[in-house]
TIRO-2110 file (N, C-alpha, C; in Angstrom, 1 decimal):
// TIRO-2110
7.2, -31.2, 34.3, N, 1, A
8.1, -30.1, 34.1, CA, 1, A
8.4, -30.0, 32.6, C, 1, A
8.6, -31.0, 32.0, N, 2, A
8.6, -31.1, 30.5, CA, 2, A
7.8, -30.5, 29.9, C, 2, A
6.6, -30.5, 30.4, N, 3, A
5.0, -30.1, 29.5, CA, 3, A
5.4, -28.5, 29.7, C, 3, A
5.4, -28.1, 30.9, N, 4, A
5.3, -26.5, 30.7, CA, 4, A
6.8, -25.6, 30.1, C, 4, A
8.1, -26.9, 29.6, N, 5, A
8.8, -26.2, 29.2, CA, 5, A
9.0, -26.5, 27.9, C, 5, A
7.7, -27.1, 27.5, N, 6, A
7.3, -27.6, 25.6, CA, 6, A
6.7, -26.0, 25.8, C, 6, A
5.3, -25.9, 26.3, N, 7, A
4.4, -24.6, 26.0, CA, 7, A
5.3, -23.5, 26.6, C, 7, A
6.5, -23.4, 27.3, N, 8, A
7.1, -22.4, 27.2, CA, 8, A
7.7, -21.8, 25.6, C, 8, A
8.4, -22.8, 25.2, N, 9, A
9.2, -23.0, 24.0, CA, 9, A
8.4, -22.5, 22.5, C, 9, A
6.9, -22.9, 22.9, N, 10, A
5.9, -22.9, 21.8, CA, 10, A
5.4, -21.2, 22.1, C, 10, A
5.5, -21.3, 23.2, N, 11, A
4.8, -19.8, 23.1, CA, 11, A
5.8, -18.5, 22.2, C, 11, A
7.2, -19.1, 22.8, N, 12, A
8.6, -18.0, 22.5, CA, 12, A
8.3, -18.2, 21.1, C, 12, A
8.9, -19.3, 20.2, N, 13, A
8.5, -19.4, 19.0, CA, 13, A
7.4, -18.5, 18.4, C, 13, A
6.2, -18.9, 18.9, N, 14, A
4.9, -18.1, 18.3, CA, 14, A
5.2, -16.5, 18.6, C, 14, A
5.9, -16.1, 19.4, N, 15, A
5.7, -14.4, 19.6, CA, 15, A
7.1, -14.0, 18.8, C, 15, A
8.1, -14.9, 18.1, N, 16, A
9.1, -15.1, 17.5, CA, 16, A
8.5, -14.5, 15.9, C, 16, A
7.9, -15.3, 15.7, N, 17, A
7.1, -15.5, 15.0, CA, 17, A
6.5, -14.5, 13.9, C, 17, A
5.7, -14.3, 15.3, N, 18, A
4.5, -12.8, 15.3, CA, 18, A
5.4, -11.8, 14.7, C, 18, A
6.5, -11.7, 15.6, N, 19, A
7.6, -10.2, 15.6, CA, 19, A
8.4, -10.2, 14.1, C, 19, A
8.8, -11.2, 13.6, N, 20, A
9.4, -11.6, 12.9, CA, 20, A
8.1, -11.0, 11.0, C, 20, A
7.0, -11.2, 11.4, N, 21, A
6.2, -11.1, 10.7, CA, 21, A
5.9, -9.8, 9.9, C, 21, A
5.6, -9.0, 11.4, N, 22, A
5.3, -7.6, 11.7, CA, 22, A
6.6, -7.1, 11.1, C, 22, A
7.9, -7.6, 11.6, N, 23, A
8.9, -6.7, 10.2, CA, 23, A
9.0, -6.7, 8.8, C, 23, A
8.4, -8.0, 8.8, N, 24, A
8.4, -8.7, 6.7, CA, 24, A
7.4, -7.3, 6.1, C, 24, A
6.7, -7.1, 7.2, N, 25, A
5.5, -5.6, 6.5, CA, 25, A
6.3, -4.6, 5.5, C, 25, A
5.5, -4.6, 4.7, N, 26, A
6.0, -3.2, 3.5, CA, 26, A
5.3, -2.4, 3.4, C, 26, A
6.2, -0.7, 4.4, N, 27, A
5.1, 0.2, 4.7, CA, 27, A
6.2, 1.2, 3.6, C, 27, A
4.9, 2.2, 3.1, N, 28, A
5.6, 3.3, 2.3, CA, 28, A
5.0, 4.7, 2.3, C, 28, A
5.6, 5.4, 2.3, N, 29, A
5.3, 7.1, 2.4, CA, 29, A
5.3, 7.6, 1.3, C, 29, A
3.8, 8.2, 1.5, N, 30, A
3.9, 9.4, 0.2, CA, 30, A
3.7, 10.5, 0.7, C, 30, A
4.6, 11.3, 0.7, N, 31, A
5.1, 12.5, 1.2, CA, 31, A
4.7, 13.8, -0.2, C, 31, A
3.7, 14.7, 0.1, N, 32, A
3.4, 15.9, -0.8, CA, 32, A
3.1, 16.9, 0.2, C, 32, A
3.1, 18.1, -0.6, N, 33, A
2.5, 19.8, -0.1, CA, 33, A
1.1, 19.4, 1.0, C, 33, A
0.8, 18.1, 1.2, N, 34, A
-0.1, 18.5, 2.3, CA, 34, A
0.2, 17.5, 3.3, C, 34, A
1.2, 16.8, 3.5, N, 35, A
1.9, 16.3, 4.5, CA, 35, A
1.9, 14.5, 4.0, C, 35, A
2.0, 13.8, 4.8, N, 36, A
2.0, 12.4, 4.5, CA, 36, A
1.7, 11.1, 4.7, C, 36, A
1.1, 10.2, 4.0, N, 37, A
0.3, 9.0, 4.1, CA, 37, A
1.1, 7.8, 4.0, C, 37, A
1.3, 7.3, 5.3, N, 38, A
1.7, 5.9, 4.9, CA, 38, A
0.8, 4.9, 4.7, C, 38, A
1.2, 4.0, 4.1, N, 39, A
0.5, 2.8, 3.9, CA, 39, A
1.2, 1.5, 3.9, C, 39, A
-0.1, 0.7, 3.9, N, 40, A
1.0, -0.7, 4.3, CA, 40, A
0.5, -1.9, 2.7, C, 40, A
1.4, -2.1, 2.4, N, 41, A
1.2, -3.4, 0.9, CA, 41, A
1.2, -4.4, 1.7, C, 41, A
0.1, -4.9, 0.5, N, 42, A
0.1, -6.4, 0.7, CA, 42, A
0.9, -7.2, -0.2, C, 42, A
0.6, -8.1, 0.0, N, 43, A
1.6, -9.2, -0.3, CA, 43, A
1.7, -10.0, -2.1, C, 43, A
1.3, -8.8, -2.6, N, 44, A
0.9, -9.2, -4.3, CA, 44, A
1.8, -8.9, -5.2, C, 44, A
1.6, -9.5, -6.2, N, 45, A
3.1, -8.9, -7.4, CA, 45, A
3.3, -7.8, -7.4, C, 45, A
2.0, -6.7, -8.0, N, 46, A
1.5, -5.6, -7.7, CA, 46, A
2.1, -4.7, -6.6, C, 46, A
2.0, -5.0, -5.7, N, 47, A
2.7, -4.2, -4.6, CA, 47, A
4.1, -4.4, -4.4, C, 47, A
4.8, -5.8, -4.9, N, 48, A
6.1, -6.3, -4.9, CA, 48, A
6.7, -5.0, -6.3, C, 48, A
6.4, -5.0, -7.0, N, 49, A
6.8, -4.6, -8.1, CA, 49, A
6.8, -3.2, -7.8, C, 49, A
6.1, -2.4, -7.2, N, 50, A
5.6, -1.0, -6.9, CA, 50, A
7.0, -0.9, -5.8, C, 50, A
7.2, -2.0, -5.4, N, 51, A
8.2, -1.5, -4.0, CA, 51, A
9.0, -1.6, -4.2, C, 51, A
9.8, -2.4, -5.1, N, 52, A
10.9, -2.1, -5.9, CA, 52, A
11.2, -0.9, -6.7, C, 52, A
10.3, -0.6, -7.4, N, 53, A
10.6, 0.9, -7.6, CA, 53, A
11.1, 2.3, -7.2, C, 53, A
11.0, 2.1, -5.5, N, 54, A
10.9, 2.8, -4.8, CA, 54, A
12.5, 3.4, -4.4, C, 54, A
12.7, 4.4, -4.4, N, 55, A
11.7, 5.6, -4.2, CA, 55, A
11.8, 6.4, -5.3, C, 55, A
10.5, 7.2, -5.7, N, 56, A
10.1, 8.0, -7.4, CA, 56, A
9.8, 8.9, -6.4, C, 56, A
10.2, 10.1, -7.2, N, 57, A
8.9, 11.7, -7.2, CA, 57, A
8.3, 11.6, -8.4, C, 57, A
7.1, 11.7, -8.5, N, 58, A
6.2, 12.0, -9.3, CA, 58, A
4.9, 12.9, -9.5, C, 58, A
4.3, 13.3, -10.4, N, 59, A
3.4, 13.9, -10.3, CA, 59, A
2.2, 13.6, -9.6, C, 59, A
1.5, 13.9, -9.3, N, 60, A
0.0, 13.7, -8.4, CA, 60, A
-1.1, 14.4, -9.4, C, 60, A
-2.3, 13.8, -9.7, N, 61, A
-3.2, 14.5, -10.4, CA, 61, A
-4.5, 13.8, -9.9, C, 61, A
-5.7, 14.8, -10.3, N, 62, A
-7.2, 14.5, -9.7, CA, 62, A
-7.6, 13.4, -10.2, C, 62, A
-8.1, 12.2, -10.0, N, 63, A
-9.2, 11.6, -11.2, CA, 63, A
-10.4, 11.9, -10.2, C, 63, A
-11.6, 11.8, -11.2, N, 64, A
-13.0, 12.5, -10.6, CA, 64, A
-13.0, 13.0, -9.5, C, 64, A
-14.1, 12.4, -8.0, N, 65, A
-14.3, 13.3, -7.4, CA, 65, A
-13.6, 12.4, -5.5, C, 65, A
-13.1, 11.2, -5.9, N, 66, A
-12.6, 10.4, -5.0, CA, 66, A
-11.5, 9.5, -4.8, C, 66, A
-10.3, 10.0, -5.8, N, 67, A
-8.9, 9.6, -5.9, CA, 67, A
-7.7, 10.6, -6.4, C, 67, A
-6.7, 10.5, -6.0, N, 68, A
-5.9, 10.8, -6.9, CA, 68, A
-4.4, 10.1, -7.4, C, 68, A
-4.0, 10.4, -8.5, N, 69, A
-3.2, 9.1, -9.4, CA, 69, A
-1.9, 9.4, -9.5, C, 69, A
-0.7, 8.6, -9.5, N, 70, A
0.0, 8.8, -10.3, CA, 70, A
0.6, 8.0, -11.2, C, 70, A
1.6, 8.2, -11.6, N, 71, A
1.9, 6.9, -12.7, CA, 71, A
3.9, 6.3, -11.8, C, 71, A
3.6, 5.0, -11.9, N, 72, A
5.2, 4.5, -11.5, CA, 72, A
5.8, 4.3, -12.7, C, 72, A
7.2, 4.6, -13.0, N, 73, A
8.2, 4.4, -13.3, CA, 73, A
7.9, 3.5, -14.1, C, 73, A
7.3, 1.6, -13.9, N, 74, A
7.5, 1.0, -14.7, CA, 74, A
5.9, 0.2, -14.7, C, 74, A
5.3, -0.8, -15.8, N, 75, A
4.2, -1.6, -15.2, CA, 75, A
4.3, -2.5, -14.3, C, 75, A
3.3, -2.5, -13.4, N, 76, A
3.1, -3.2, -12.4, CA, 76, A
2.3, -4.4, -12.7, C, 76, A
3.0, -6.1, -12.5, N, 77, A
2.6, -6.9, -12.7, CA, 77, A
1.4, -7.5, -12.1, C, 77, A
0.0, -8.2, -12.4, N, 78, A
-1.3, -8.2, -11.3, CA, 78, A
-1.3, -9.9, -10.9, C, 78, A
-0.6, -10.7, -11.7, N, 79, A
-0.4, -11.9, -11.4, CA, 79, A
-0.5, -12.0, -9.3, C, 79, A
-1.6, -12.5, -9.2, N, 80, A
-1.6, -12.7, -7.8, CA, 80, A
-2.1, -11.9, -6.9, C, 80, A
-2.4, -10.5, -7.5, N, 81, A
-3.4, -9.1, -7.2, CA, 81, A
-4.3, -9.3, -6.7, C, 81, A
-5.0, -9.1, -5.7, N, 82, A
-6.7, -9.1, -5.7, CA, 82, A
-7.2, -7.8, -6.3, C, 82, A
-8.7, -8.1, -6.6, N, 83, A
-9.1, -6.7, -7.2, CA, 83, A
-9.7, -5.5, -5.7, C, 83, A
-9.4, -4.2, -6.1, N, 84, A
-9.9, -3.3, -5.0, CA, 84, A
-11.2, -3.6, -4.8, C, 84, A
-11.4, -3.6, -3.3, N, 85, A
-12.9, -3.6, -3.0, CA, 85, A
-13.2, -2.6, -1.9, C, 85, A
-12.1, -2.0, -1.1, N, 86, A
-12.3, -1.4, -0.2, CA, 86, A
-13.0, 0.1, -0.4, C, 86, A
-12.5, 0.9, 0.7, N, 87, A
-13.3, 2.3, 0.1, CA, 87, A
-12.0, 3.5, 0.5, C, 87, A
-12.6, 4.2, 1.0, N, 88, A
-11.1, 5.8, 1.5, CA, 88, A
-10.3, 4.7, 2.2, C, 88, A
-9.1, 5.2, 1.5, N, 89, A
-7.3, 4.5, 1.8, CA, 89, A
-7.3, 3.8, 1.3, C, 89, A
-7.9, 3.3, 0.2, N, 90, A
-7.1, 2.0, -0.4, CA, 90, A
-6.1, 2.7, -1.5, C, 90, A
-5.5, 2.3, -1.6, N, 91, A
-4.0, 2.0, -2.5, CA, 91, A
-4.1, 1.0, -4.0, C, 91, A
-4.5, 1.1, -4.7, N, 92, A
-4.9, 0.4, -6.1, CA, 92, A
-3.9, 0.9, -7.3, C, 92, A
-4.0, 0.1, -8.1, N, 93, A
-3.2, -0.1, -9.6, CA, 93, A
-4.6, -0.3, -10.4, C, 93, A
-4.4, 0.7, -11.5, N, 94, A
-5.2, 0.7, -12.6, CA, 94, A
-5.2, 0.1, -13.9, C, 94, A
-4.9, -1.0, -13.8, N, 95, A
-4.2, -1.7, -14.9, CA, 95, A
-4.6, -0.8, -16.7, C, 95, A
-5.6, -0.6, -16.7, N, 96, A
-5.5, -0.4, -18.3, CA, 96, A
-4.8, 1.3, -18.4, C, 96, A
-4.5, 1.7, -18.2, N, 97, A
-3.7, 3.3, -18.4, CA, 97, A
-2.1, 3.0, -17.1, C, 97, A
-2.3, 1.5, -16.3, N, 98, A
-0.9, 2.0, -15.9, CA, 98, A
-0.6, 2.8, -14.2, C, 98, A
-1.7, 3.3, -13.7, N, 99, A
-1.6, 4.4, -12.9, CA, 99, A
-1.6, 3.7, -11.5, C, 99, A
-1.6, 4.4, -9.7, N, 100, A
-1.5, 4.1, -9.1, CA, 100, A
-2.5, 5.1, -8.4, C, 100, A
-3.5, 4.2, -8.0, N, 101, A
-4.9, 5.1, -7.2, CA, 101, A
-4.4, 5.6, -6.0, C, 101, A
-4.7, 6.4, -5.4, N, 102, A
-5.0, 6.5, -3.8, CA, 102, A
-6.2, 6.9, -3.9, C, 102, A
-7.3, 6.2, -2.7, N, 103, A
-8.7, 6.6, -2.9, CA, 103, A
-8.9, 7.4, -1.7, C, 103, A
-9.5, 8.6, -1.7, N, 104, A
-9.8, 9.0, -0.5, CA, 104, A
-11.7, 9.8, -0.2, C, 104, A
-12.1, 8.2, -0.9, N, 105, A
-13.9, 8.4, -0.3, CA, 105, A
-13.9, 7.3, -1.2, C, 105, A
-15.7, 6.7, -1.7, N, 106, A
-16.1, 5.6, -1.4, CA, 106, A
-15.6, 5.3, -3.1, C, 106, A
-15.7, 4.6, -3.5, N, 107, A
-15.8, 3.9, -5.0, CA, 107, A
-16.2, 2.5, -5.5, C, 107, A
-16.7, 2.7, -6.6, N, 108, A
-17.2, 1.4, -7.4, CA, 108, A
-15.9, 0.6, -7.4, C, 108, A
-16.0, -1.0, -7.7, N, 109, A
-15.6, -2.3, -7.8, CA, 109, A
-15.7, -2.1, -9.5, C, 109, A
-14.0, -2.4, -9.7, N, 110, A
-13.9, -2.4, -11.2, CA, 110, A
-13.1, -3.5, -11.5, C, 110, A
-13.4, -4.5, -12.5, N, 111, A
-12.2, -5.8, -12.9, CA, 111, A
-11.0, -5.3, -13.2, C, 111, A
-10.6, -3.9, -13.6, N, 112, A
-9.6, -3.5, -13.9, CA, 112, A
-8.3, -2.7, -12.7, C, 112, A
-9.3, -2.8, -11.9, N, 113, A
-9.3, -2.1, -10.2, CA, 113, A
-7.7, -3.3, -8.9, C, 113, A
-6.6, -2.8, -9.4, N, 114, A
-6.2, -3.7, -8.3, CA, 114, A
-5.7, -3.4, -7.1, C, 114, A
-5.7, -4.3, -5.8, N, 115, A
-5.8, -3.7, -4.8, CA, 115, A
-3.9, -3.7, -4.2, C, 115, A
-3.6, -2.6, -3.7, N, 116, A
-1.9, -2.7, -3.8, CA, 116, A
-1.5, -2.8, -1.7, C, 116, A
-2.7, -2.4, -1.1, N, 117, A
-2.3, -1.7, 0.5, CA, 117, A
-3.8, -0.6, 0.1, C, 117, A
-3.5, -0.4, 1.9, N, 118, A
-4.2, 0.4, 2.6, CA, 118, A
-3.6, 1.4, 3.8, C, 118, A
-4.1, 2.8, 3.4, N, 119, A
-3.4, 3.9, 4.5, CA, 119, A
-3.8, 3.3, 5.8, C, 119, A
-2.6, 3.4, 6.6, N, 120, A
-2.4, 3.3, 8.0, CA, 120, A
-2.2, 4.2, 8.8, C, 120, A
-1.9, 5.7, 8.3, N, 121, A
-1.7, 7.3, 9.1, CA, 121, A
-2.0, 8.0, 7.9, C, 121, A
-2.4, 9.4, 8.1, N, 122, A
-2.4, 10.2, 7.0, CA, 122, A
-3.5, 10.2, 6.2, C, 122, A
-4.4, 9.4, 6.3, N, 123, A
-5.3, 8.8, 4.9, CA, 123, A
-6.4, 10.8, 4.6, C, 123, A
-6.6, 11.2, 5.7, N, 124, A
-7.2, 12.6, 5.6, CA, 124, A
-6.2, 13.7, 4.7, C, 124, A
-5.1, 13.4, 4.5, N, 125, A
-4.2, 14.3, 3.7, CA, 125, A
-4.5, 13.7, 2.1, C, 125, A
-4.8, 13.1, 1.6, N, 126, A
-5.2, 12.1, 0.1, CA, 126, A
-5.4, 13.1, -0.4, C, 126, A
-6.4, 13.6, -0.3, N, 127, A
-7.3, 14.6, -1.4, CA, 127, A
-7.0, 15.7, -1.1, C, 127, A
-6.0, 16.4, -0.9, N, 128, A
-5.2, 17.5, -0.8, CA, 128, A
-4.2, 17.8, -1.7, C, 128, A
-3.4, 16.6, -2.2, N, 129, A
-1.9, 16.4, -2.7, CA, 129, A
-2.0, 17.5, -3.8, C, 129, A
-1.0, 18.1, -4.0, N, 130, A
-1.4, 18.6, -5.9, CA, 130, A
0.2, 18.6, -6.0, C, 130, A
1.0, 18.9, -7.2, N, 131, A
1.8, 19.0, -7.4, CA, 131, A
3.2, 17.4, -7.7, C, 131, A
4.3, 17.3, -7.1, N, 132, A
5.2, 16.4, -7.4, CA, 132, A
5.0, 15.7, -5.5, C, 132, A
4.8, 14.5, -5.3, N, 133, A
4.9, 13.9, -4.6, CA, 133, A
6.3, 12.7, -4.2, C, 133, A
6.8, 12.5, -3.2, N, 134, A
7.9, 11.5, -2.8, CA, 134, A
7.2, 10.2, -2.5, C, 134, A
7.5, 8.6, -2.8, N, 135, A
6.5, 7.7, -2.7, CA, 135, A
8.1, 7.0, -2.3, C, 135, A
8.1, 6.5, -1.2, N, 136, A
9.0, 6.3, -0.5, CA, 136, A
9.2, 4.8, 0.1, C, 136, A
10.0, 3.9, 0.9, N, 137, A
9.8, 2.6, 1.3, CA, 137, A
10.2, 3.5, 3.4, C, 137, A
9.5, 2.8, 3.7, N, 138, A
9.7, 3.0, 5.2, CA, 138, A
10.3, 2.2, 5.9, C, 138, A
11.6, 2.3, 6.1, N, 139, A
12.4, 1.2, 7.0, CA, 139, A
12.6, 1.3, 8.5, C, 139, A
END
């Protein structure tokens, strides 16, 4: 009786756990003229610092033919950053100009490239944005 009221205990804990986890998540909206992309940060200075910021309207502008940028409020620190590796929806910091990627198709691996989150709804609205966007914390 003991035994299955240890792995009772252990289980609650672990789904305690889990739940408790799944709320520490830091999800944010970027809300523009073509509707809106959440995404979820990870766990980096980079993203810590970005999420403090929050919430800015800012400008949205093109870079080439597979992102578009804006700039936050303040620099975003990369101590503890991984570099971007993914491809459409990742969420990156550009460290040498300062900017804040959203990618929406494939891209090269840059050392300057950091990786901040990845869209979790919305990611087909990216390459639409034009104008002043809302970059928001999702509670």
């Amino acid at each position: 009786m003991k035994g299955i009221l240890a792995i009772m205990m252990l289980l609650v804990l672990s789904c305690s756990a889990s739940a408790e986890g799944e709320n520490m998540k830091r999800l944010i909206e970027v809300k523009g003229n073509a509707g809106s992309i959440v995404y979820s940060l990870n766990d980096s200075q980079a993203a810590e610092d970005l999420w403090n910021q929050l919430p800015i309207t800012v400008s949205v502008s093109d870079f080439s033919t597979n992102e578009k940028i804006f700039y936050p409020e303040s620099e975003l620190r990369t101590g503890n950053t991984p570099l971007a590796e993914g491809g459409s929806g990742t969420l990156a910091y550009y460290r040498p100009w300062g900017n804040v990627v959203m990618v929406y198709d494939r891209f090269s691996s840059n050392s300057s490239l950091y990786e901040l989150g990845e869209a979790i709804s919305g990611e087909e609205n990216i390459g639409k944005l034009t104008g002043n966007i809302s970059v928001q914390k999702v509670l």
